[in-house]
N, C-alpha and C positions, 0 to 999 in steps of 0.2 A: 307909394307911387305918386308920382307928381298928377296935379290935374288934365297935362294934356293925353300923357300918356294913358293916364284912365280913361279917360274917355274912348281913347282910339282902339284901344287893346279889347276892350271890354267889350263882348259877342253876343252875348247873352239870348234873346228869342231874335224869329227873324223880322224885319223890319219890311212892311210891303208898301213900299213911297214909290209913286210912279216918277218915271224917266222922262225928261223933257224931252225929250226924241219923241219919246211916244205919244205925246199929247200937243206935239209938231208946234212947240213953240219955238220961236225965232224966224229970221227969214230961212231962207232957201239957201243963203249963202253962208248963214251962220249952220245949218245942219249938212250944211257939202262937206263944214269944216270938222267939223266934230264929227262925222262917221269917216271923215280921212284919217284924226286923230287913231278913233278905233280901230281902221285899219292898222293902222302903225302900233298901236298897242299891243292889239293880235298879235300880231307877225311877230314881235318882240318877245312876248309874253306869252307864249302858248301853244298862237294858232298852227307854225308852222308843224312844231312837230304833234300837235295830233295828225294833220293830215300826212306826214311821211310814219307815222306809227302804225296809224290805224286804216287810212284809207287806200294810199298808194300802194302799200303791197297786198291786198286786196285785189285791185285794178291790176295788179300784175298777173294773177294769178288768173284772172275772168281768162277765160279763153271763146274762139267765135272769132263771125267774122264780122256781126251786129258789133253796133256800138254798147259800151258801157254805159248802162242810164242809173241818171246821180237824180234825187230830189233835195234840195238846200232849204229848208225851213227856216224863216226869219232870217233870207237871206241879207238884210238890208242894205250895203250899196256895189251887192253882188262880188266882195272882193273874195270870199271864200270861192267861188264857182270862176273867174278869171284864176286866181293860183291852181284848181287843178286842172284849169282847160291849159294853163301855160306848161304844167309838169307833165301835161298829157301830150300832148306836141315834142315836147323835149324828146321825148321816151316811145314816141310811135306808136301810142297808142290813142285809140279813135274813143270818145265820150260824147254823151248825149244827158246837156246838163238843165234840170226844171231848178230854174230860181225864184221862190216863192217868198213874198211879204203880203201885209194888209196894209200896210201904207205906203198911198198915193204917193207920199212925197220922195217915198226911200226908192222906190220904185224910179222915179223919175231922173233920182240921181244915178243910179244904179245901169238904167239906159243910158248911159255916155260912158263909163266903167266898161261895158260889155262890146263897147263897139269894136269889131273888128275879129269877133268871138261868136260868129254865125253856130257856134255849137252850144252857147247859152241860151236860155227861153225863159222870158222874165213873164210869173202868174202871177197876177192880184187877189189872194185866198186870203180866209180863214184857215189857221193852222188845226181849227175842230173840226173845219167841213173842207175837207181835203178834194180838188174833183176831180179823183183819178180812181180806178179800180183796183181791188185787189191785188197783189204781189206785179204792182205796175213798176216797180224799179228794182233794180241789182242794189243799188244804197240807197241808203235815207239819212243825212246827216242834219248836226244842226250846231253851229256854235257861238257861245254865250246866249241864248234863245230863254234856257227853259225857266232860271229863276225869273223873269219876268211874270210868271205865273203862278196862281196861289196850288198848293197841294192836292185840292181837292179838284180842280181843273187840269195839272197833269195826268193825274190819276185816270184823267178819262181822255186826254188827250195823247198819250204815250201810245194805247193799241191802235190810235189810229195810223201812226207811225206805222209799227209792227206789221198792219194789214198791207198799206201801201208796197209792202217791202218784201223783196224774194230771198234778198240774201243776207245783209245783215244794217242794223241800226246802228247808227254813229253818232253821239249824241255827248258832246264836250261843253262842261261851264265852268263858272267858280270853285270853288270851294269856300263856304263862310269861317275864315278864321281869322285869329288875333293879327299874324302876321303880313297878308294882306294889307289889309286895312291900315296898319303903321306903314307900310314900304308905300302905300298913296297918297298919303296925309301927307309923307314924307317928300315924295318925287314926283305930285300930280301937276302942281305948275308946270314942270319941266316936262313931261309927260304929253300930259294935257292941254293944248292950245287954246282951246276954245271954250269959254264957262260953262257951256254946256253939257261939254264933255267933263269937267270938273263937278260939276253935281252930280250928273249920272251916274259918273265912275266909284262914286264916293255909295251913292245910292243902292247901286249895284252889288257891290260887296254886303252893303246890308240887307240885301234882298237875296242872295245867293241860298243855297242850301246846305248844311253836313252832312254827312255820309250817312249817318243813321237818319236822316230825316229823309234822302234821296230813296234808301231801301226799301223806307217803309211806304214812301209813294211806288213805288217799284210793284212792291207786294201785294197796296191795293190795287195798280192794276192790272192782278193777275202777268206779273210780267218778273215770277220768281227764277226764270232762267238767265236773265241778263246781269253781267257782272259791272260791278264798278272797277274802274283802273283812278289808279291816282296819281299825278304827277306833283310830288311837293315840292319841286321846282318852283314851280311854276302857280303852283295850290289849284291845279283843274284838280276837273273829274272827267273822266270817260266811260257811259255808260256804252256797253254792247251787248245787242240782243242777235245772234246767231240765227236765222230761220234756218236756212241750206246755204249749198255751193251755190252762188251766184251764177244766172247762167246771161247769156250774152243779148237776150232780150231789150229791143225798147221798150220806153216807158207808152202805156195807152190812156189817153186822157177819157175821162167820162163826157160823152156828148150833153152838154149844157140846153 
């Protein structure tokens, strides 16, 4: 095999290199650009149809005259929470959406994103110290979130998901494989606009997780009922963790 393609092909353990995003290097305008990027990536590559696989017909099914309460983990510039306040409009149905990050700056972007979406509510959390109650929302979702995280930190960070959640966890990332990683090597300039987003991207895929490594975090955290779905389209994964029928409840914040 030639040397470029060894390199790129070759998956071997996971790689855990932090993301310029998350250590908010650049300006403000260099990360407006490159989480617009990953919008467009998403949307491209993945995002839309987990949220027409897994969540919208979910949302269909809630009945009530309550809103549908969504919690967004590592929502960063809120574009997951606009596409389903937009599909929830479409379709007549009413949502009640918590958009959560720990960065100030995603945050910031993410307020000019929601404007005009009085049904979004943007919290600055830790995704380990969550400050909502017990079964405080109908979904819990999170996408591209979790390989940002080492194993042994999901492993405790997953039930707290679980707890948050009355009705089911929605939980979409990578998948770490050979082919990936060649289709970005491949198409990331063109992809990718912003160098930021070019490291990351790249980053990313070596930080993602496989299927046996997702399960067995899964296992340790006591969280043997949730299945993986895989779309090798696309190379996610969609973990879901079923509590009950969802019922038509808002989300209740814990008083701070």
């Amino acid at each position: 095999m030639i040397p470029l393609l060894s390199r790129w092909t070759a998956i071997g353990e996971r790689v855990d290199e932090e993301e310029l995003l998350d250590l908010n290097e650049g300006s403000l305008d260099e990360a407006t650009q490159s989480l617009n990027d990953l919008t467009r990536i998403n949307r491209w590559l993945g995002g839309g149809a987990f949220l027409r696989k897994y969540l919208f017909k979910r949302i269909r099914r809630a009945g009530g005259r309550k809103p549908v309460s969504i919690l967004d983990i590592g929502t960063g510039a809120a574009t997951t929470p606009v596409a389903i306040a937009r599909w929830a409009r479409r379709n007549q149905k009413t949502v009640c959406i918590v958009a959560l990050d720990n960065n100030a700056r995603h945050l910031r972007i993410a307020r000019q994103a929601i404007a005009g979406y009085s049904e979004i509510e943007l919290v600055r959390s830790d995704a380990n110290a969550l400050p909502f109650r017990g079964d405080a929302f109908d979904f819990v979702i999170s996408t591209l979130f979790l390989h940002h995280f080492k194993p042994e930190t999901l492993s405790e960070m997953i039930p707290l998901f679980v707890r948050a959640c009355r009705g089911a966890v929605l939980l979409n990332d990578l998948v770490r494989d050979r082919v990936p990683c060649l289709f970005f090597r491949l198409t990331g300039f063109f992809l990718a606009r912003s160098p930021l987003t070019r490291h990351d991207g790249r980053v990313s895929l070596l930080r993602a997780y496989t299927i046996p490594e997702m399960r067995a975090i899964l296992d340790e955290a006591d969280c043997r009922q949730a299945r993986i779905h895989i779309d090798w389209i696309y190379y996610r994964m969609t973990i879901v963790s079923e509590k009950a029928v969802a019922g038509p409840a808002g989300a209740e914040k814990v008083s701070e």
